[in-house]
Every structure is written in C-alpha cells, then in structure tokens.
C-alpha positions in Angstrom: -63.0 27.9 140.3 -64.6 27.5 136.8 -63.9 25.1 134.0 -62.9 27.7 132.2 -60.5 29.2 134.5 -58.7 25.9 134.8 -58.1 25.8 131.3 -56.9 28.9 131.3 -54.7 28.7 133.9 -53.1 25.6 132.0 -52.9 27.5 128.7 -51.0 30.3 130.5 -48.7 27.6 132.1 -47.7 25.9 128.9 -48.0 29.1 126.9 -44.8 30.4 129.4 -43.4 26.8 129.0 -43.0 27.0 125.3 -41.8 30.7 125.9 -39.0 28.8 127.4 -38.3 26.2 125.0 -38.3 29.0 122.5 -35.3 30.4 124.6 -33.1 27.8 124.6 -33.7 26.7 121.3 -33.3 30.0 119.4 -29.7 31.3 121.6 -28.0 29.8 119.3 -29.7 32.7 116.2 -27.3 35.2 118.8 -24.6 33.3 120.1 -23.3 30.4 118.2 -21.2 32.6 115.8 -19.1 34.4 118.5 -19.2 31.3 120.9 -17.4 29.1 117.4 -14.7 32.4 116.9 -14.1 32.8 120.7 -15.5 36.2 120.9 -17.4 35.4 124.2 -16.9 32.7 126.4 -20.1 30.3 126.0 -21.7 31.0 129.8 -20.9 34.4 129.1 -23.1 34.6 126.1 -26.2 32.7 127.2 -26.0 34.9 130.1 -25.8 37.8 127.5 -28.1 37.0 125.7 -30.9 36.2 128.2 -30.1 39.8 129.4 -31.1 41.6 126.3 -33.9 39.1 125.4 -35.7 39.8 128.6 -34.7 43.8 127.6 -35.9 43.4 124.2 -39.1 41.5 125.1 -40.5 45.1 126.1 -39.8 46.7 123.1 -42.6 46.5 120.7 -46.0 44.7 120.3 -47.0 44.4 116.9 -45.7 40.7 116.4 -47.8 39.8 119.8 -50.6 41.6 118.3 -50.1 39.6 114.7 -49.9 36.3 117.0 -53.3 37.5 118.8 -55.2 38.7 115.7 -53.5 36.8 112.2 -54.1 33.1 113.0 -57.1 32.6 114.6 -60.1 33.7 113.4 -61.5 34.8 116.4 -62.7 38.3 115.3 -66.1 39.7 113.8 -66.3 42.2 110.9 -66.4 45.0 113.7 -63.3 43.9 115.6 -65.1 42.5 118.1 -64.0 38.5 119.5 -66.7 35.9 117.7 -69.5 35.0 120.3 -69.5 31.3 119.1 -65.8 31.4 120.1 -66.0 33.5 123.7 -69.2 31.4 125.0 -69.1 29.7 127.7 -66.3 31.3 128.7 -64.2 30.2 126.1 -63.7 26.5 126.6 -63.7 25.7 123.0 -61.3 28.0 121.8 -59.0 27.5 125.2 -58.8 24.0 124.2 -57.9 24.9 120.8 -55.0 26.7 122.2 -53.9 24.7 124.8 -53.7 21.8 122.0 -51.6 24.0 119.4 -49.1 25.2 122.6 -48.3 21.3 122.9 -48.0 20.9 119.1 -45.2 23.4 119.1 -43.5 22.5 122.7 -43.1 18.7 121.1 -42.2 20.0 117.5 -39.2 22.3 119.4 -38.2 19.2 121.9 -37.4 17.0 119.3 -35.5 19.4 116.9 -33.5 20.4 120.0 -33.1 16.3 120.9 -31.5 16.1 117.7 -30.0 19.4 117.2 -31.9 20.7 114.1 -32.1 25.2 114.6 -35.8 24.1 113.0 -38.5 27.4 113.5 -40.5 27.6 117.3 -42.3 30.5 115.2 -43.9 27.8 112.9 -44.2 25.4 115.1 -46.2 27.4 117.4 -48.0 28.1 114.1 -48.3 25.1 112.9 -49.7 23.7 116.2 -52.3 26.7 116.2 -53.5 26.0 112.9 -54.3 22.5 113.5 -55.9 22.4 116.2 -58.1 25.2 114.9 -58.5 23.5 111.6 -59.6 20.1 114.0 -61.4 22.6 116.8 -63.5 25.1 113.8 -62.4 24.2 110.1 -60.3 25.8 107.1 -62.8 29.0 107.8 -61.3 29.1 111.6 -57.8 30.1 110.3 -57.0 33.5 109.2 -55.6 32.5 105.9 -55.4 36.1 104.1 -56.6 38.5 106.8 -58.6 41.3 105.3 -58.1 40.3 101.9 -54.8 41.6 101.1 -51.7 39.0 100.2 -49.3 41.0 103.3 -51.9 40.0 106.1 -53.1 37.0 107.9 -51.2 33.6 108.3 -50.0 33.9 104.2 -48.7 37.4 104.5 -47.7 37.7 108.3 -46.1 33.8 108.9 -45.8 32.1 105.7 -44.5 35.3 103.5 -41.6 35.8 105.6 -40.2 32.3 106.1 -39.7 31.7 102.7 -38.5 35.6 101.9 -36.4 36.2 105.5 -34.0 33.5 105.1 -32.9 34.7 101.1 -32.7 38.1 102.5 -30.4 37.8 105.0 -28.3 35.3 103.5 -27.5 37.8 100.7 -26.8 40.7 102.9 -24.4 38.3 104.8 -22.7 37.4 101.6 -22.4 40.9 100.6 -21.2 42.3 103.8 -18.6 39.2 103.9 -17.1 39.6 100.8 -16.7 43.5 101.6 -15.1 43.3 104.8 -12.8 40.6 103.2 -11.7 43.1 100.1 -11.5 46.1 102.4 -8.8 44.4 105.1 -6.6 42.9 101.8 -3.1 42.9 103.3 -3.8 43.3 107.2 -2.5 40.4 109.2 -5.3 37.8 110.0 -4.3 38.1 113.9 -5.4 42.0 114.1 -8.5 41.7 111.9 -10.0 38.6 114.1 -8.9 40.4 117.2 -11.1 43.6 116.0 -13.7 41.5 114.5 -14.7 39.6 117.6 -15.1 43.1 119.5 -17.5 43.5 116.8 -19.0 40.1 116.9 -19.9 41.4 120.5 -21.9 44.1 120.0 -23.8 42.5 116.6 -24.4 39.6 119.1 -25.8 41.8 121.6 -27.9 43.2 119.0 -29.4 40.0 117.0 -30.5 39.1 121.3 -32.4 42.5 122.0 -33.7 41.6 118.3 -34.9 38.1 119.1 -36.1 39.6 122.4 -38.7 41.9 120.3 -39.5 39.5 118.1 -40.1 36.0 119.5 -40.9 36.7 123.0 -44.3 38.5 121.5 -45.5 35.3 120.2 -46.2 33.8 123.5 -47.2 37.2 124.3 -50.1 37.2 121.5 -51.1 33.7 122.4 -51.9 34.5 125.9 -53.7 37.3 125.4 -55.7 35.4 122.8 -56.8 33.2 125.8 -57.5 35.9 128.1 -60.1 36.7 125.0 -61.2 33.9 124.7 -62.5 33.4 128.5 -63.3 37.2 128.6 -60.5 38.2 131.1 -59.2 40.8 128.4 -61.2 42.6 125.8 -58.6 44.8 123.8 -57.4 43.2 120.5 -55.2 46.1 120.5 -53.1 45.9 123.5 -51.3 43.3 125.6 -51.6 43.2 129.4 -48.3 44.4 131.2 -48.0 41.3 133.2 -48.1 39.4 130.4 -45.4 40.8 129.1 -43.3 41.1 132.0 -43.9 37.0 132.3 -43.1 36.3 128.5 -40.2 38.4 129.1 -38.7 36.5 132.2 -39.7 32.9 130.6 -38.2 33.6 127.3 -34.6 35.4 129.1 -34.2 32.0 131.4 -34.8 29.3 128.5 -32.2 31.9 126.8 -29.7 31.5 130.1 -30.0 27.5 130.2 -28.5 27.4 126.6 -29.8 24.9 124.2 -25.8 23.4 123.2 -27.2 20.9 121.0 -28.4 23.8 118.3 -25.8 26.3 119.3 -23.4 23.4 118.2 -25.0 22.9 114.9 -25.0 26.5 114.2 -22.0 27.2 115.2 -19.5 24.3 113.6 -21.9 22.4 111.1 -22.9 24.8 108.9 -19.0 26.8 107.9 -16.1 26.8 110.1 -17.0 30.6 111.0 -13.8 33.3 111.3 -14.5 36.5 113.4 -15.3 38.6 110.1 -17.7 36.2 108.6 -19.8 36.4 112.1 -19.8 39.5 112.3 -21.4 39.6 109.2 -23.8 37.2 109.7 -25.3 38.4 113.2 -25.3 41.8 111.7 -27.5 40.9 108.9 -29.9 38.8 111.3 -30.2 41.9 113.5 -31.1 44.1 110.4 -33.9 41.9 109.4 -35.4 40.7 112.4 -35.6 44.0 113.6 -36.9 45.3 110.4 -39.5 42.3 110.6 -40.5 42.8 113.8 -41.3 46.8 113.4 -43.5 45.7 110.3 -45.5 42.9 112.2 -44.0 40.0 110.6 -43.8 36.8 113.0 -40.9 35.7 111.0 -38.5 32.7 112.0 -35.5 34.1 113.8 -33.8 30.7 113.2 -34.2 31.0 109.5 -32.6 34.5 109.1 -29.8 33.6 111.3 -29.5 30.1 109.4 -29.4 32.1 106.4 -26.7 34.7 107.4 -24.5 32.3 108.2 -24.9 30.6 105.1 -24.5 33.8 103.2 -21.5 34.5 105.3 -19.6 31.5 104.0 -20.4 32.0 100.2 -19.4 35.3 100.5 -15.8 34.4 102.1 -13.2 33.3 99.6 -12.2 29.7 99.6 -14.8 29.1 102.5 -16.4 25.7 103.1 -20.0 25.1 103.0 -21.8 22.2 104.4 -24.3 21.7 102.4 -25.9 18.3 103.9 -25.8 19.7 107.1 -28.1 22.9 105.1 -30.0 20.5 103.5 -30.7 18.4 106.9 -31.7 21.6 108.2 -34.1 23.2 105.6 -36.0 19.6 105.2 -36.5 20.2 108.8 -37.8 23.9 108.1 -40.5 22.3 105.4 -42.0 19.7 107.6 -42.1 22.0 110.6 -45.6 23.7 110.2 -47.2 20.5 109.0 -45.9 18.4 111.6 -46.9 20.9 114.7 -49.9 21.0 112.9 -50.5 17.3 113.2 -49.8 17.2 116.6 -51.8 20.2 117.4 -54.9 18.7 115.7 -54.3 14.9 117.6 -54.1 16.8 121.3 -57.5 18.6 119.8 -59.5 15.6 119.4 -58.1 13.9 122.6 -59.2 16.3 124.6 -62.3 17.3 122.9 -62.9 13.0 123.3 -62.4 13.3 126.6 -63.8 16.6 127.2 -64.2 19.7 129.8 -61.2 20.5 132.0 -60.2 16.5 132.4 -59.5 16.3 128.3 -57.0 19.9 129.0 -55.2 18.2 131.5 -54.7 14.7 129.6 -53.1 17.2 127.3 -51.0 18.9 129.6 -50.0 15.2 131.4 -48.8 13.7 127.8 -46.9 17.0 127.1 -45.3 16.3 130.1 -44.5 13.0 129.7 -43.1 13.8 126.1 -40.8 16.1 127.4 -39.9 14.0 130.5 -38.5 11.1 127.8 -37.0 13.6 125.3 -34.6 15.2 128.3 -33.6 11.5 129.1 -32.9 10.4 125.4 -30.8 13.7 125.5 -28.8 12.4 128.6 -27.0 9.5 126.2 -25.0 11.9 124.2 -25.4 15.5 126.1 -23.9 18.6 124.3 -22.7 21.1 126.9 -20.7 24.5 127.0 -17.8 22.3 127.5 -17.8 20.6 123.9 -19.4 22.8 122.3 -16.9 23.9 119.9 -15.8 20.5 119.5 -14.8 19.7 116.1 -17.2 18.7 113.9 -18.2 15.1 112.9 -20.8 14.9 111.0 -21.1 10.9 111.8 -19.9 10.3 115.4 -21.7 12.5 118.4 -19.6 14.7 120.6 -17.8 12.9 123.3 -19.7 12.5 126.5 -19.6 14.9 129.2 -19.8 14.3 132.7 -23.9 13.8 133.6 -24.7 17.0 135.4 -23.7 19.3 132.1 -26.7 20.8 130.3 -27.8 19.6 127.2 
C-alpha cells in the first residue's frame, strides 16, 4: 500500500467522522422547535430527522461540488487539478486536508461540549483554509473564484453567513406575526393543537433540507482527496459511493442527537409556542433549500438560529434572550478563524513530522481531543430526558443517570 493511499484512507475516515459530528450537532436546525412545543417526542424526532437527512443527502450536488472546487485552489485555468498539487500522488494536498477535517471536528466538539449551535459549515471551512494558507499560501485559497464577488470562498461561504441568518430571521418574523393576526379570537388550545401538526411536516422539511445541504460538504471534501491522489478525475461529479457513505454518516450522527444544542435552541433562545415554530422551521426550509439549489454552502445553524429569533420578535409580548443570542453569534465570529488555527497547527505538525507518520500524529491527537471532550461532557450530560428542562441560564440541567447521551 502507498503513502499516499494511507493518507487517503485516513482523510476518508475522518472526512465520514466529521460527517457525523455534523449530524448531531446540526438536529437541533430541524428538531429543537417541535421537541420544545411537544410536537414530536424527542427520540421520535432524531430518528426523523436522520431518516430524511440520509433521504435528502441524495438530492443535489452543487454544494459538494462548491466544497470540491470554491476553497481550494486546486484547479488550472483549463479545469484541470494543478500538477504541483496531484504529484506524488497527492500527499501534500492530502495532508492539507486531513489537517483542515481535524480543525473543524475539534471546532464542532467543543461548541457541542458547551452547547453553542456554532457553524460545522465554517468550521470545516475554516479548518480548510488554514491548513491551505499553512500547506500553499493566501494564493492556495479560492478567495473570489473566477473573479466575480458570488463565487469562491467570499461569494459561496462567506456571502451567505452573513446574508442567510438576516433572511430568514425576517421571513420568521413576518410569517409569525401573520399567523398570530390571522387566528385573533381562536382559543390557544386548537391553534397549538393544529400548529404542532404543522411543526411536523416543516420539521420534516428543514431535515430533507439539511440533508441536501450539509451532507454535500463532506461529500465535496472527499472527492477533493480522491483528486488529489488521482483516484477521481471529474471536478464535475461526485462518486456514488461517496455519496451513499456521506449520506449514512451524516443520518446516524443525526439519530444520536446532539441534546446539548437541541437544548439551547430549543429553550434558550424564546420559550417557542407551536405557531412561532412553525414559522421558524418553515423559513429555514425555504432558505436552505433555496441556498442549496444555488450552490451556496451556507450555515444551516445560522438560518435556523435566525428563524427562531425572527419568530420571537415577530410574536406579540414574546421574550427574547438576547445574551443567550449574543453568546451564540460571538461564537459564529470566532468560528472560521479558530478552525482555521487549528487547521494550520495540525498542518505544520504533520508536515514536521512528515509522510504517512505526521497524518496519523494528526489523526491520534484528534482522537485524543475527542476522547477528553466526551468525558468533560459526562459531568453535566444533556439527554432526551431533560431536554425541555426549564431554562437556567446559570445552573446546568440536573444530572441524568450516566448511560443517557449527551
């Protein structure tokens, strides 16, 4: 077996592994809002939602092919992958990759240890971009595409996060404060009762969204390996398998349930009634699936962060938390830098080191990062038990018995 197919075989590993992380950390975009009203049972929804992720993840491919061709500058004026980047069969640029998968897989770890709905979008970016900035320089990053301000990392990645986010939040407030004025006088009991039949199917819908857009991002990163060691040669298409794997990974990390974030989401923000969620999911499936027909690897988290948001101002007499926001968008701001960081320190380690024993250094201290993270989560574990807890925003939720899921 070659050096470069050990590498590769690592990449695709941890590639799949932060597929998963992106699962569990991103349910809560779908489900928190009908687990907080009591429109689905909380193991019912993860399970839901892991269904129509893994449906979803088949769907399109133009935000797998914006992951393979938008960050990395791995293509020549022809289309063609970059000789300097391909030689050997790709060990440089594998590297690269494998070092920006970790910077993301810590980045969504931590955020999830201490139940921030941060973006895995941007930090898979973030960790991309600085390994390649560490692996090539500025010039190895696909800042603006071809030129034009809707294309490469500007116009695809950064565009979006700050746009997606506003967007959504207003349509939420809008579509709040219309279903509020058009049931005037109908007993609270009947409209939630309707409402959280509703919440079911928007639910559904913001899953099979997330499916098609986030799943493609681990999608787009593979293949970009498989370029890199000349196993694929199409920057145009994605290999089946690699979807069908993406598809699985992201549906199980869905099914396990990240509580911690579905918490946050779901009591932190506004104490969410059956109307205001369906709002709010309805409005993160409109522009999610909008985004991901257009190409844009947008962060799922922020448009679902932002619906909810929108659905509180648009709700009469409705209480905001603000600090929580605030906690949660200082999170957002830091979240492509810090990835970035990370990315770029696992780049130099293992180009110190070297060949395939620098990748698996990598791989061994990603493993050990996650091992303690999972343990610190053990000391105040967030489950579908007490989930819907009442919020504190001082003390933790009570302690579950050890086996629940964190």
């Amino acid at each position: 077996m070659t050096e470069s197919t050990v590498i590769l075989i690592l990449v695709i590993v941890t590639a799949l592994g932060f597929d998963f992380t992106n699962g569990f950390h991103d349910t809560a975009n779908a489900m928190a809002t009908s687990i907080a009203t009591g429109a689905l049972r909380p193991k019912v929804a993860v399970a839901l939602s892991g269904a129509l992720n893994l449906v979803g993840a088949f769907l399109s491919v133009e935000v797998a092919l914006t992951v393979t061709n938008a960050v990395v500058n791995l293509q020549t004026s022809n289309g063609t992958p970059k000789e300097s980047l391909t030689a050997d069969g790709g060990v440089a640029l594998l590297l690269i990759i494998l070092a920006g998968l970790v910077g993301g897989i810590v980045w969504n770890l931590l955020t999830w240890l201490l139940g921030l709905p941060s973006s895995s979008s941007h930090a898979l970016f973030g960790g991309l971009i600085g390994a390649t900035i560490a692996g090539l320089g500025w010039s190895g990053v696909n800042w603006n595409g071809n030129g034009t301000k809707l294309d490469g990392v500007v116009g695809k990645v950064i565009l979006p996060a700050v746009l997606s986010p506003v967007v959504a939040g207003v349509v939420a407030a809008v579509g709040t404060w219309l279903i509020y004025r058009a049931v005037v006088g109908v007993a609270e009991r009947y409209t939630n009762n309707g409402f959280r039949w509703g919440q079911i199917g928007s639910a559904s819908l913001v899953s099979l969204a997330h499916g098609t857009n986030d799943a493609q991002k681990t999608m787009g990163v593979i293949t970009l390996a498989l370029l890199a060691s000349g196993h694929w040669t199409s920057t145009s298409s994605i290999p089946f398998w690699v979807k069908v794997c993406c598809a699985v990974a992201i549906a199980a990390g869905t099914y396990l349930g990240g509580w911690r974030i579905i918490r946050t989401l779901g009591k932190g923000l506004v104490e969410i009634s059956p109307p205001q969620g369906m709002a709010a999911e309805s409005a993160s499936a409109a522009v999610i699936l909008a985004s991901s027909h257009l190409g844009f690897a947008l962060s799922t988290t922020h448009v679902a962060t932002g619906s909810i948001l929108g659905s509180g101002v648009g709700r009469p007499g409705a209480q905001v938390r603000w600090r929580v926001a605030g906690r949660m968008v200082s999170a957002w701001l830091i979240t492509l830098p810090a990835a970035a960081v990370v990315g770029a320190i696992m780049w130099y380690l293992g180009d110190l080191i070297g060949g395939v024993a620098g990748a698996i250094v990598i791989f061994l201290l990603l493993l050990a990062a996650a091992g303690y993270m999972y343990l610190r989560s053990r000391r105040t574990p967030v489950s579908h038990e007490n989930v819907n807890d009442e919020w504190d925003e001082v003390a933790p939720p009570e302690k579950v018995p050890a086996g629940a899921a964190g």
